[in-house]
C-alpha positions in Angstrom: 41.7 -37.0 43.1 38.0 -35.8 42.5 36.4 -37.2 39.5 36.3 -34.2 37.8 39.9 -33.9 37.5 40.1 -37.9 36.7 38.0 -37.2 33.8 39.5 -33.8 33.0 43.2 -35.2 32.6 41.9 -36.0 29.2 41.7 -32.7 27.9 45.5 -32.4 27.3 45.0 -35.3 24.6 41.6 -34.1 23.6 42.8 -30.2 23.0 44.5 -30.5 20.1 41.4 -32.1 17.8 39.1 -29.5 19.7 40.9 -26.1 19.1 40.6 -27.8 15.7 36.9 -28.2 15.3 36.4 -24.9 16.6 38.6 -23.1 14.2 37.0 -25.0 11.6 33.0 -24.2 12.9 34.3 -20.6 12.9 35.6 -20.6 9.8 32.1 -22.1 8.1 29.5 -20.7 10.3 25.6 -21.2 9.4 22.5 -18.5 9.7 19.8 -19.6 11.6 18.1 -22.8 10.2 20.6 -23.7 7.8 23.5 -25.4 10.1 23.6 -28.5 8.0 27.3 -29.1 7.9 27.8 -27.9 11.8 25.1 -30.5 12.5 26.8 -33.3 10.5 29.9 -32.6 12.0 28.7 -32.8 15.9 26.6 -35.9 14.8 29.8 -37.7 13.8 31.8 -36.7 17.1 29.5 -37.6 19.4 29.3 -41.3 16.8 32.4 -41.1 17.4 32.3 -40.8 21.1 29.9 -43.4 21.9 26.6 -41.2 22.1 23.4 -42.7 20.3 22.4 -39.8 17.7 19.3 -38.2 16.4 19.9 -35.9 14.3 17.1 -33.6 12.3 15.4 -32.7 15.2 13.6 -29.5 14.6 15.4 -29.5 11.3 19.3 -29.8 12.3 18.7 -30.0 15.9 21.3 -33.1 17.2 21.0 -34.7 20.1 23.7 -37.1 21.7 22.6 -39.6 24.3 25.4 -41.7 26.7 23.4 -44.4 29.3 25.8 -45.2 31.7 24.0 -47.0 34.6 21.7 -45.9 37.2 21.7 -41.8 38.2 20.4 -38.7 37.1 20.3 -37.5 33.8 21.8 -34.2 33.0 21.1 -32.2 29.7 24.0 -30.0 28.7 22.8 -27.8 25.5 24.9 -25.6 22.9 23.5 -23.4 20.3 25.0 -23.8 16.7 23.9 -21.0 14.3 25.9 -17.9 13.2 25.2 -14.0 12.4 24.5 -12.1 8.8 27.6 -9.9 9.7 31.0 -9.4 7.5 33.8 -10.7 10.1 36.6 -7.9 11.0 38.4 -10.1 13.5 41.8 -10.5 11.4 42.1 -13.7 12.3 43.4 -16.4 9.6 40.7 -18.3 10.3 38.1 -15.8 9.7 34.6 -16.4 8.0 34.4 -15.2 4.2 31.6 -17.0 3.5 28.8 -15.6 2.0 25.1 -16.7 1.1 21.9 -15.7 -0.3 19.7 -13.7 2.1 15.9 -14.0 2.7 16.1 -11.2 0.2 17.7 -12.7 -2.2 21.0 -10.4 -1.7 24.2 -12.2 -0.7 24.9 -11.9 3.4 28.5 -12.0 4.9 27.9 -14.9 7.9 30.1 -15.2 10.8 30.3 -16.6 14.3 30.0 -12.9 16.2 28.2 -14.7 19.2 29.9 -17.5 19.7 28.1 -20.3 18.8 31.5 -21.9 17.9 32.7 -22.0 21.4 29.7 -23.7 22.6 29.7 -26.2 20.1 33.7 -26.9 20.7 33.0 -26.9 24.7 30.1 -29.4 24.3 31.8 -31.4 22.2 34.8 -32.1 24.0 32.8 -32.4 27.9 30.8 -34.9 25.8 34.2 -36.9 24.6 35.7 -36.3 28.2 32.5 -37.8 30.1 32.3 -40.6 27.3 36.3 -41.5 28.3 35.7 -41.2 31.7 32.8 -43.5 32.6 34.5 -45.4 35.3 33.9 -42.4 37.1 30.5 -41.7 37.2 26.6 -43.0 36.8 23.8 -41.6 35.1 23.1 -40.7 31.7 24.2 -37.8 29.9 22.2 -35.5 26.9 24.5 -33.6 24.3 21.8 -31.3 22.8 23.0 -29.3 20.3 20.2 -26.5 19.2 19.9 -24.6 15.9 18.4 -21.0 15.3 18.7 -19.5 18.7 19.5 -16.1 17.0 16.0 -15.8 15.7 14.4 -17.4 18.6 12.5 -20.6 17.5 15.6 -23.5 17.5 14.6 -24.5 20.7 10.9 -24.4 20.4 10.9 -26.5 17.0 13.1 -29.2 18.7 10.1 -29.6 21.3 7.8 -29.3 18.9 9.3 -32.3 16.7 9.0 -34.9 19.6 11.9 -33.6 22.0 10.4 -34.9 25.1 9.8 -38.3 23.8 13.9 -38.3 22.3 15.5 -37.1 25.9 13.2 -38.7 28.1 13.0 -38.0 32.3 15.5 -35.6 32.5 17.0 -34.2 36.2 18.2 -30.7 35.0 19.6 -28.5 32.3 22.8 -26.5 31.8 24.0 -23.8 29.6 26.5 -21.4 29.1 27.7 -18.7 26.9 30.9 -17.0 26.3 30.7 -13.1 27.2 32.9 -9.6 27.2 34.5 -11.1 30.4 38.5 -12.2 31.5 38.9 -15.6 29.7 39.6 -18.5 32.5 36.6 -16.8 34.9 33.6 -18.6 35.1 30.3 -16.3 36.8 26.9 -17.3 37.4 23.2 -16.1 39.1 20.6 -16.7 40.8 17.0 -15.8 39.1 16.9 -13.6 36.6 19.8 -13.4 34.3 18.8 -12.6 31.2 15.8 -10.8 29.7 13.2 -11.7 27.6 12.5 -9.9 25.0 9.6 -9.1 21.9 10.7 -7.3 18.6 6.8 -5.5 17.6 6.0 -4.4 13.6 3.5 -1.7 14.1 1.8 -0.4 11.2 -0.2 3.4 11.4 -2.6 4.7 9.1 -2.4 8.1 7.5 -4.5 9.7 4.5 -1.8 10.5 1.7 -1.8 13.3 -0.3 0.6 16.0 -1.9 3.3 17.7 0.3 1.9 21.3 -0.9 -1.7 20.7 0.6 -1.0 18.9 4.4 -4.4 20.0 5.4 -6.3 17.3 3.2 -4.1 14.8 4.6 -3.4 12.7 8.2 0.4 12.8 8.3 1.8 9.5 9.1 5.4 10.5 9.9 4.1 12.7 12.1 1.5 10.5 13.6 4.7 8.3 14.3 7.1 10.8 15.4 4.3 11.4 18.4 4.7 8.2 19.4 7.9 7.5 19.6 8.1 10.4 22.2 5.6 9.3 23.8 7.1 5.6 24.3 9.9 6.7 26.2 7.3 7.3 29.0 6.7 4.1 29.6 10.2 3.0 31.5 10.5 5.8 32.9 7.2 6.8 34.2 4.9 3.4 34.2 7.8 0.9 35.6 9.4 0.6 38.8 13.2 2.1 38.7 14.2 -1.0 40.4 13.3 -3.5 37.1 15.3 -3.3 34.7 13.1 -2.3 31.2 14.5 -1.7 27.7 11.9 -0.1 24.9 13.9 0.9 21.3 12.1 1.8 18.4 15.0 0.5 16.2 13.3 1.5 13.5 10.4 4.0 11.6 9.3 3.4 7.6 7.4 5.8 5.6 6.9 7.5 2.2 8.9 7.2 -1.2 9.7 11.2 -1.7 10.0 14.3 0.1 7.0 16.2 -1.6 4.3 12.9 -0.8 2.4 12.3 2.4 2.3 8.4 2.6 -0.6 6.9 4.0 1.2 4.6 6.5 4.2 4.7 8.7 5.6 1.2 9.7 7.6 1.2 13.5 9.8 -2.1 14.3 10.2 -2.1 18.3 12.3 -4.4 20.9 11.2 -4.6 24.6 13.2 -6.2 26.9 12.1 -7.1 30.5 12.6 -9.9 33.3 9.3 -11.0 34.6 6.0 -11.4 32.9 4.1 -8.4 34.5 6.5 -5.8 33.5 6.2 -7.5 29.9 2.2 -7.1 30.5 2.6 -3.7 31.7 4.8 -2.6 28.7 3.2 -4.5 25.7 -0.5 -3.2 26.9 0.8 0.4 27.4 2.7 0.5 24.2 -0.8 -0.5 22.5 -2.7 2.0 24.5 -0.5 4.4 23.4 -0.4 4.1 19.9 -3.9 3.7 19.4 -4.8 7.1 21.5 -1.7 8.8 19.5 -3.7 7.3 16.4 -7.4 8.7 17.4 -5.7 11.7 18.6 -4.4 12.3 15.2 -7.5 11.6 13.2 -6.2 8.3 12.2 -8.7 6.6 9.1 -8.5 3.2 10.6 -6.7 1.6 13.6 -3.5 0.4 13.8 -1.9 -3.2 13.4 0.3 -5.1 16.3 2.5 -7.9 15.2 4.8 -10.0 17.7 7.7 -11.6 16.4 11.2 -13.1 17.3 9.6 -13.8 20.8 12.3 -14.7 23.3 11.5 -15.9 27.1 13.0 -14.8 30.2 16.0 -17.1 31.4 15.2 -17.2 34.9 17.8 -19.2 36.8 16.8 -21.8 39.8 18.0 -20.9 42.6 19.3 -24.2 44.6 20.6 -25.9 41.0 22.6 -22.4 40.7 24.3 -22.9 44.1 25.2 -26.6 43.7 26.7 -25.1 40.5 28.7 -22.4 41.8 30.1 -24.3 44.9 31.5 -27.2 42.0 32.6 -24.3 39.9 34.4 -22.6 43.4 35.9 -25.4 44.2 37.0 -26.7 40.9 38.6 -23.1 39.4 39.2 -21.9 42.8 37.1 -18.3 44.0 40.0 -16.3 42.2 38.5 -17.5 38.6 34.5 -17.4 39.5 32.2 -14.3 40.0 28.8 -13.1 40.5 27.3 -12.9 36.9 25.7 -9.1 36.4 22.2 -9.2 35.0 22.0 -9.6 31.3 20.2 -7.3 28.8 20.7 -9.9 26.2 18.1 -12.4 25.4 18.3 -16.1 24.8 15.7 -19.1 24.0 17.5 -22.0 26.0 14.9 -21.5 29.1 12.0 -22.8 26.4 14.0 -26.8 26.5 14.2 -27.3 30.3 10.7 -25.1 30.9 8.9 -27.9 28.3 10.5 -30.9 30.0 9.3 -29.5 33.4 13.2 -29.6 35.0 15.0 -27.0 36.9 18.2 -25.3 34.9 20.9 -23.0 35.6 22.7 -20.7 32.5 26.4 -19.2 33.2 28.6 -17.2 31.9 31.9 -18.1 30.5 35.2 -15.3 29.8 36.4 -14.9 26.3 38.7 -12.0 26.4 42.4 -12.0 26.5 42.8 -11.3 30.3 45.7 -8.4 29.4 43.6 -6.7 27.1 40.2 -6.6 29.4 42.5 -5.3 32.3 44.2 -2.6 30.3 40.2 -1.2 28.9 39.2 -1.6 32.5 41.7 0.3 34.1 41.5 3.2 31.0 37.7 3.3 31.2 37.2 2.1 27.8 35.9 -1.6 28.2 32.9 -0.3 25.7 35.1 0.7 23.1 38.1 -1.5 23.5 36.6 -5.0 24.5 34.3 -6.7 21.4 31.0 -8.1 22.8 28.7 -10.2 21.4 27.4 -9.1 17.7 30.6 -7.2 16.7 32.0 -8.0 13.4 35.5 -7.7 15.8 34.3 -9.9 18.6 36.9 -12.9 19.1 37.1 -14.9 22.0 40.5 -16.1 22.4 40.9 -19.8 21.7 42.5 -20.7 25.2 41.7 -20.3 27.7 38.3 -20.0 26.9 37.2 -23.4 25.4 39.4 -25.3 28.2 37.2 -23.3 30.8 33.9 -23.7 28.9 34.8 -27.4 28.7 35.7 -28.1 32.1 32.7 -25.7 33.4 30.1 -28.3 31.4 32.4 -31.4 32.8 31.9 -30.0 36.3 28.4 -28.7 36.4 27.3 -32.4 35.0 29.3 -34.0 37.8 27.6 -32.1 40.2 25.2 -34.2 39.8 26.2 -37.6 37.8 26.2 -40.4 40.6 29.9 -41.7 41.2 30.4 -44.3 40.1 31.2 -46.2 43.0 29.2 -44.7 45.9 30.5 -46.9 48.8 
């Protein structure tokens, strides 16, 4: 019997106490920055486990260590915080929790990305590999990361000392739960998800009364010009062949109909999958705006801001394939697949990229493998299938977190020494 399946005859004790934790993460989820009680909790089972803890790392950032003789270390991550959205999953253990907003409204929270699953699935590989040390050699890194939805959690744990905490590291892994069969596992080579820059553009009118347009320089118009002339830039200034996303999600200007405001405010999100087509985009968007600007008789020039930066996850090649042939031969070739290229966006690539280590990201299933065949068959997988964000998306508890926990349990073994080499 491989070690893998040594170590993973624990789950059947284990599973019970997991599906717990996970129903109880989802039912107390955490925005971005504020996962104190998901962070207490994974402290205390990985204590619990046999892991030496630091917690507070970037602010609730915990990371578990387990020294087990010589071998590589491997760093497994899971990202901890939930969504501002009001859950409509009809579960009984939904999220009703509410808090006050950055605005100083109250916001719904819930787990519509699932975070939970992550944390469940890290958790329990971590238990499983703590139980099962007869069996392998190394040293293994439970790093659980907060505020991946607003895309610093991973940079503030490297900025508060990361490196120094993990030490020499071999490689990282990662997964996420996805609109896919639960019990299927599927991963990729290179470029598997985008990266992605939300923009705040601000353009400069002259205001002035409805009734009398000619004394003014008409915002709304001005920004109305350039959202058409945006769309250009994907389908005119980059290749077919690479993938580009540009939405202007969103245009602010004036207080009432009969007033010409003096400013217009566009939000933006650009998604691409290597850094010259992000260089191609960001400078044409500028050159655009500011020639739609002059063009118009602008007063003053416009203002760029960058936030909610997220970088490219960009796959290595060789730790992917040592990956996929454990998965293939653990699940069997029935249950893996060939990941499709992700839209989405994540910051996980920012940990292994700092610590100078190669690092491979998969994909896990989390929809009841009946239901995803019936919307496939139909043609309605958009409308009938949940993804990630819905207030409706609910990844069925098994078998999802037994795959996502014997995925982590079998990607680390990959390459965790045995622990008896001879």
């Amino acid at each position: 019997m491989s070690a893998a399946r040594r170590i993973l005859a624990g789950l059947d004790t284990l599973r019970g106490t997991q599906q717990d934790i996970y129903r109880h993460i989802h039912q107390h989820p955490e925005l971005s920055h504020q996962e104190h009680e998901t962070s207490a909790e994974v402290a205390r089972q990985l204590t619990d486990s046999g892991y030496a803890v630091r917690d507070g790392i970037g602010g609730t950032g915990v990371v578990g260590i387990l020294s087990n003789g010589d071998g590589p270390t491997v760093l497994m991550r899971a990202d901890m915080d939930a969504l501002p959205i009001r859950e409509d999953t009809g579960l009984p253990y939904a999220s009703t929790r509410t808090v006050t907003g950055l605005d100083g409204g109250e916001v719904s929270v819930m787990h519509a990305c699932g975070h939970d699953v992550h944390v469940a699935c890290l958790l329990g590989a971590a238990s499983l590999l703590a139980g099962g040390q007869d069996h392998w050699s190394g040293r293994v890194i439970a790093l659980f990361q907060p505020a991946e939805e607003v895309g610093d959690g991973a940079q503030r744990m490297i900025d508060d000392d990361l490196g120094r905490v993990v030490g020499d590291v071999d490689v990282a892994l990662a997964q996420h739960v996805l609109p896919y069969p639960a019990g299927h596992v599927g991963t990729r080579s290179g470029a598997v998800l985008s990266a992605a820059e939300s923009l705040r553009i601000t353009v400069y009118g002259r205001g002035g009364h409805g009734s009398m347009p000619q004394t003014t320089v008409d915002p709304v118009v001005l920004a109305a010009m350039i959202v058409i002339r945006l769309q250009t830039i994907v389908s005119r200034e980059v290749a077919p062949t690479d993938p580009t996303v540009l939405t202007v999600g969103s245009i602010t200007s004036g207080s009432k109909s009969n007033i010409i405001a003096d400013h217009a405010v566009l939000q933006l999100n650009v998604r691409t999958y290597s850094d010259q087509t992000r260089t191609i985009v960001l400078d044409a968007i500028r050159r655009i705006v500011t020639a739609e600007c002059q063009a118009s008789g602008s007063p003053r020039d416009p203002d760029f801001e960058i936030f909610d930066h997220f970088p490219a996850t960009t796959n290595d090649s060789a730790t992917t394939e040592r990956v996929r042939a454990a998965f293939d031969e653990h699940f069997g070739t029935d249950r893996t697949f060939d990941l499709p290229l992700q839209t989405a966006s994540e910051d996980f690539s920012d940990i292994p990229r700092a610590l100078g280590i190669p690092y491979t990201y998969w994909g896990i299933g989390g929809i009841d493998p009946d239901t995803y065949r019936r919307a496939e068959e139909s043609g309605r997988l958009g409308s009938d299938v949940p993804a990630n964000h819905s207030p409706r998306f609910a990844p069925v508890v098994q078998p999802t977190i037994d795959t996502g926990t014997e995925a982590l349990v079998v990607a680390a073994l990959a390459w965790l020494a045995p622990s008896n080499p001879a």
